[in-house]
C-alpha positions in Angstrom: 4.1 3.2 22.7 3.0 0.9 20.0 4.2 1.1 16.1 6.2 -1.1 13.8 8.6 -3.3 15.1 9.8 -4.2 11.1 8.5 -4.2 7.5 9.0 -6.2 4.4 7.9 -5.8 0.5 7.8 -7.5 -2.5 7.5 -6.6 -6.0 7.2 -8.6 -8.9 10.3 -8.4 -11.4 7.7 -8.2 -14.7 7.6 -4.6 -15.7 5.6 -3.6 -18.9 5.6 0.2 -20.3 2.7 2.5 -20.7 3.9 3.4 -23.8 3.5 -0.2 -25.0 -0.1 -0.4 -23.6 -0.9 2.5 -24.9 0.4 0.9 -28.7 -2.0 -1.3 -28.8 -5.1 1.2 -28.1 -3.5 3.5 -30.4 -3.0 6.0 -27.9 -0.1 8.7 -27.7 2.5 7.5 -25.2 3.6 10.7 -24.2 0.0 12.0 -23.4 -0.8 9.1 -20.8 2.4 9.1 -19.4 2.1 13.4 -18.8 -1.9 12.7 -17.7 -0.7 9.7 -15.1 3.3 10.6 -14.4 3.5 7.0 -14.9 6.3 5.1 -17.1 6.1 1.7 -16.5 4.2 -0.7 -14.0 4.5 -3.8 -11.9 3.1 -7.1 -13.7 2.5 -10.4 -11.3 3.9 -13.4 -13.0 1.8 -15.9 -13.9 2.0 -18.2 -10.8 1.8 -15.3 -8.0 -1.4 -13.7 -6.5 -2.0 -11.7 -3.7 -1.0 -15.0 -1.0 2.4 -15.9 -3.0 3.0 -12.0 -2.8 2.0 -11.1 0.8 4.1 -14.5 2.1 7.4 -13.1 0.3 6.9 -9.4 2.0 5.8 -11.1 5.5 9.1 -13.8 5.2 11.1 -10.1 4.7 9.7 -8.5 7.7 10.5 -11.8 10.2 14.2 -11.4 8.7 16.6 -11.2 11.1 13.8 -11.6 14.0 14.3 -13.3 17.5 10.5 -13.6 18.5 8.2 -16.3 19.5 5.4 -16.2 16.9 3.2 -17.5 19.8 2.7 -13.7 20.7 1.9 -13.1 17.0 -2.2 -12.5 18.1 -3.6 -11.7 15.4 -2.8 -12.0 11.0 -4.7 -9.6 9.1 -4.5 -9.8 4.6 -6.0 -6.6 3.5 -5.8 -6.6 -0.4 -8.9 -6.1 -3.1 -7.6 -9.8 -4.8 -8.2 -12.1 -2.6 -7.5 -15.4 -4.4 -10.7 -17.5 -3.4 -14.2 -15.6 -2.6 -14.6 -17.7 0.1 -11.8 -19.7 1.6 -9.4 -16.8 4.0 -6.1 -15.5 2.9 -4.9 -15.1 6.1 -5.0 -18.7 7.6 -3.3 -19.8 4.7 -0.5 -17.1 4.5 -0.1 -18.1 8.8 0.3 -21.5 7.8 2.9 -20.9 5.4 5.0 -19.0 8.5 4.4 -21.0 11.0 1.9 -19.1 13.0 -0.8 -21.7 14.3 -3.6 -22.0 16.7 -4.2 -19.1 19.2 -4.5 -16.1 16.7 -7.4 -14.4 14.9 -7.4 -14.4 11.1 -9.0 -11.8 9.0 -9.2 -10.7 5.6 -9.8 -7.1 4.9 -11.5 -5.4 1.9 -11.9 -1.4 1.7 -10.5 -0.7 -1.9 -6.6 0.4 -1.7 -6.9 1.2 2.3 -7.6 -2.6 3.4 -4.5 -2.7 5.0 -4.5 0.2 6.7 -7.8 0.2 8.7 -6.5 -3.2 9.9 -3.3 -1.5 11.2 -6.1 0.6 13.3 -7.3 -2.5 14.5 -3.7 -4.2 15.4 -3.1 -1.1 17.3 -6.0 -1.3 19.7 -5.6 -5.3 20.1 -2.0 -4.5 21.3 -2.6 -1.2 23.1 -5.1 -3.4 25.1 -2.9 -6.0 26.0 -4.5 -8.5 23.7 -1.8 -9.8 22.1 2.1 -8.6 21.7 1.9 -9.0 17.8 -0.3 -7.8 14.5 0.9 -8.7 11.3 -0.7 -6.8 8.7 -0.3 -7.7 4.9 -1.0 -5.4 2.3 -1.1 -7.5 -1.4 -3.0 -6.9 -4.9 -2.3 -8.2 -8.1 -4.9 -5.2 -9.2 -7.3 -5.8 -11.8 -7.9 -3.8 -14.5 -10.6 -4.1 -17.6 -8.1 -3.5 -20.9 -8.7 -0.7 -22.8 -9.9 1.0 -19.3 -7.7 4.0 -18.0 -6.6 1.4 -15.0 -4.9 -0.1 -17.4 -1.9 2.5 -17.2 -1.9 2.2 -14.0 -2.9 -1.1 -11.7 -0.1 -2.9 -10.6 0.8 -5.9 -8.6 3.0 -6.0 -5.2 2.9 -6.4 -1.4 4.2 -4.6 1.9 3.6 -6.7 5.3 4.0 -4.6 8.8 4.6 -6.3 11.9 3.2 -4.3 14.7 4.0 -4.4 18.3 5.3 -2.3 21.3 9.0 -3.0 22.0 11.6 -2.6 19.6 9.8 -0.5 17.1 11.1 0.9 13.8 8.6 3.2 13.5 6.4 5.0 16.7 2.5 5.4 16.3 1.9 8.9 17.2 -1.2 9.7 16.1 -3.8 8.9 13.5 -7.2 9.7 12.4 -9.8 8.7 10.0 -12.4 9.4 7.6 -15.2 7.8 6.0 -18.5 9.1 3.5 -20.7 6.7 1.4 -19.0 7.7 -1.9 -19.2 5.7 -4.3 -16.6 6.6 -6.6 -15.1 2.9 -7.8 -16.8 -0.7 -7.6 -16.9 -4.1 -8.0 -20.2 -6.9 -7.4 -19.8 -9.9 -6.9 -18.8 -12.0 -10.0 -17.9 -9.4 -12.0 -14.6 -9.9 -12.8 -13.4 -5.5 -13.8 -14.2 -3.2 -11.8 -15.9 0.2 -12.6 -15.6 3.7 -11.3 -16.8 7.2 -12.3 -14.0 9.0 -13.8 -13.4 12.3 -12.8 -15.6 11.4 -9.7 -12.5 9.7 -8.1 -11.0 12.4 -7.7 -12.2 15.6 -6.4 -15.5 14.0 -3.9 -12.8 10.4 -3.5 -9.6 10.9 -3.1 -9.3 14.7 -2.5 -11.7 15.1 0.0 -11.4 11.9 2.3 -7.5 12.5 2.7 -7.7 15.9 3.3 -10.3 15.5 5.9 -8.3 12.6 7.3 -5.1 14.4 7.5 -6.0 18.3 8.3 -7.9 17.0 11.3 -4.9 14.6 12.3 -2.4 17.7 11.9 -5.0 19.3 14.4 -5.5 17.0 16.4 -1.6 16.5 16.8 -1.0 20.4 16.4 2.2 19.5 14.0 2.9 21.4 11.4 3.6 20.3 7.9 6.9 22.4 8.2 8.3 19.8 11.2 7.4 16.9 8.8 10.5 15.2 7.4 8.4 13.1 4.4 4.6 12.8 3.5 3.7 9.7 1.9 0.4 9.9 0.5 -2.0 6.9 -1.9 -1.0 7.1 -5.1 -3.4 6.1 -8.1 -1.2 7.9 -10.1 1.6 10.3 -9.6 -0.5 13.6 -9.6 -2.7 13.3 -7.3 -0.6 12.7 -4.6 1.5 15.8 -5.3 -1.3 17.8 -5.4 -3.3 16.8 -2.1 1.2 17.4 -0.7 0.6 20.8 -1.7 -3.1 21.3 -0.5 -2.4 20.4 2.7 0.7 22.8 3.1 3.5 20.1 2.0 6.1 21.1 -0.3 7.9 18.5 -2.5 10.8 18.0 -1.4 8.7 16.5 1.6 6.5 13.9 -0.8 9.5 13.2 -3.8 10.7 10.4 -1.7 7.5 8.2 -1.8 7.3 9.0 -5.6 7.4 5.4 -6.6 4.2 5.0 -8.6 6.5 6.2 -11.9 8.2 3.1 -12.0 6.2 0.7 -10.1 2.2 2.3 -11.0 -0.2 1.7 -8.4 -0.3 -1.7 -6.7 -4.2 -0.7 -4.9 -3.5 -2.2 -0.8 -0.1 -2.2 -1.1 0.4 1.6 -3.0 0.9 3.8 0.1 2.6 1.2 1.8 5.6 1.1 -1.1 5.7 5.3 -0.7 6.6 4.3 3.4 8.7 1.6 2.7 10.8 4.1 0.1 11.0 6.8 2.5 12.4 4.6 5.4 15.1 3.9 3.1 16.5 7.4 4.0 14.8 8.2 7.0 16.8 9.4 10.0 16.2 8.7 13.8 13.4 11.5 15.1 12.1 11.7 11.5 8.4 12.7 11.3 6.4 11.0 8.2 2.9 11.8 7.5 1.2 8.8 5.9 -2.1 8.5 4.6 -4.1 6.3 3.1 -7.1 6.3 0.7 -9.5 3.8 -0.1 -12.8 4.1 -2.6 -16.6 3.6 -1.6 -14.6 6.1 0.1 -12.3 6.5 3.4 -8.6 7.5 4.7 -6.6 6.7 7.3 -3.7 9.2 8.4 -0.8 8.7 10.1 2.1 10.5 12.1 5.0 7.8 12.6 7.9 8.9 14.5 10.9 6.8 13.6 13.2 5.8 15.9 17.4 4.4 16.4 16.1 0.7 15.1 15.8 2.1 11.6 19.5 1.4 10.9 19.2 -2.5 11.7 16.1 -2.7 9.6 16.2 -0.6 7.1 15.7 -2.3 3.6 16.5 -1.3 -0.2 13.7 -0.8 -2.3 15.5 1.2 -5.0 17.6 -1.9 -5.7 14.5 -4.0 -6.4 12.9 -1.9 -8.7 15.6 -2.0 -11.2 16.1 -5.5 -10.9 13.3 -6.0 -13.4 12.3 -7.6 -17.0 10.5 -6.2 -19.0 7.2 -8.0 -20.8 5.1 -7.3 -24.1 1.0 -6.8 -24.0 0.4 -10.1 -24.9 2.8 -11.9 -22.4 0.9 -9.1 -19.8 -2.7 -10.3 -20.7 -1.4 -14.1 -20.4 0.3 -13.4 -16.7 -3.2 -11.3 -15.8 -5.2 -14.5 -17.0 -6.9 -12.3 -19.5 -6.5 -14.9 -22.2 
């Protein structure tokens, strides 16, 4: 069986509120934040990017490890900031923990499911025998053009996984995925915002490459959403992934737990990956999670992790991090985004 064998995070302690974004547009605070379900987002300092960010959450997931990072195989960054357009992430985030030599480094771009179609790819390499360890990082400090509706909503963190076959947190049961030309959100090359179509991102984007994903994993699996403990879905905001929860025959009280775009807003790579991390803060040994992924231009990837008696010696606090947290002003936000 191959899975997770542990996980870290970071988050960025620089918090500014919708309401004061919305200020300075002249927008009504209480309209965005009922449109998004967002209150207050993530905001990288100054001196952190997508490396500094992806090193903390990767130095979190070794914590506490015995293993010879020899048998790490392969290091794979998935994240839609890469600091330097040529020049990899992930040889320099190895470097910085001591992985060397023998190991294949990639970066990874798909939009906000980077990360996750390079979990695919861990799996097969250690499924195959390749290698004994993946380490997938998932890190963004998430642009977003001011005055745009992203605004509200981009964010900056990172979650790293460390994937293997012995000792695992969480089991791999499952997964399936889905892709369509769609292009519902972009970037070229030496643009510095990127643009998307609105509405588009939602109904052809979002809504119909998860469901796809997951309704032919549940399938494919033949679990019901009943026997699912949590779902844990991409959020761009907080409605969307309450109602994709509901379309696919979740209730709530299955997706509140992953809820964590209010307070942190959505952090692109590393979005979904916070909702997991949140719910293995009070998952419980046998737990089913439904996890999927989204990622415009468009695709998802869908999970069904089974966890398993490791939880309780890896299990880490997200809900303390978020309110350790100051908070910042627009202009102080535009300074730390390199805006101005």
């Amino acid at each position: 069986m191959t899975g997770i064998v542990s996980y870290g995070f970071y988050i960025p302690k620089y918090r500014i509120k919708i309401g004061d974004i919305a200020k300075v547009w002249g927008k009504e605070e209480k309209n965005i934040s009922r449109s998004l379900l967002v209150k207050e987002k993530t905001v990288a300092g100054i001196d952190e990017d997508s490396l500094t960010m992806a090193y903390e959450s990767s130095k979190m997931a070794f914590e506490g490890l015995n293993i010879d990072k020899k048998k790490i195989g392969a290091v794979y960054v998935g994240s839609e900031s890469h600091p330097y357009a040529v020049n990899p992430t992930a040889t320099i985030l190895a470097e910085m923990l001591g992985i060397r030599g023998h190991y294949l480094a990639s970066d990874t771009e798909f939009a906000c499911k980077a990360a996750t179609g390079a979990m695919i790819s861990g799996l097969g390499m250690i499924k195959s025998k390749l290698t004994s360890y993946v380490l997938v990082s998932a890190s963004d400090k998430a642009q977003s053009m001011p005055h745009d509706v992203l605004e509200y909503t981009a964010s900056s963190a990172s979650v790293s996984l460390l994937m293997g076959s012995q000792d695992l947190v969480l089991k791999v049961l499952d997964y399936s995925t889905y892709s369509t030309d769609t292009p519902d959100f972009w970037r070229r090359d030496g643009i510095r915002y990127p643009s998307h179509g609105g509405r588009f991102t939602g109904l052809p984007a979002y809504f119909y490459h998860i469901f796809n994903s997951s309704s032919d994993l549940l399938k494919k699996t033949k679990i019901k959403p009943h026997q699912i403990a949590h779902a844990v879905f991409h959020m761009p905001n907080g409605k969307f992934p309450i109602q994709i929860a509901y379309k696919l025959g979740f209730d709530f009280d299955q997706v509140k737990q992953s809820l964590v775009v209010e307070n942190l807003g959505n952090s692109y790579t590393a979005s979904a990956l916070l909702g997991l991390v949140s719910v293995l803060e009070v998952a419980q040994k046998n737990d089913l999670i439904f996890f999927a992924s989204f990622g415009s231009g468009a695709g998802s990837d869908a999970f069904i992790f089974q966890v398993t008696d490791n939880i309780d010696k890896r299990r880490m606090s997200l809900s303390k991090k978020i309110k350790n947290k100051k908070y910042i002003d627009y202009p102080t936000y535009l300074k730390f985004m390199d805006t101005i």
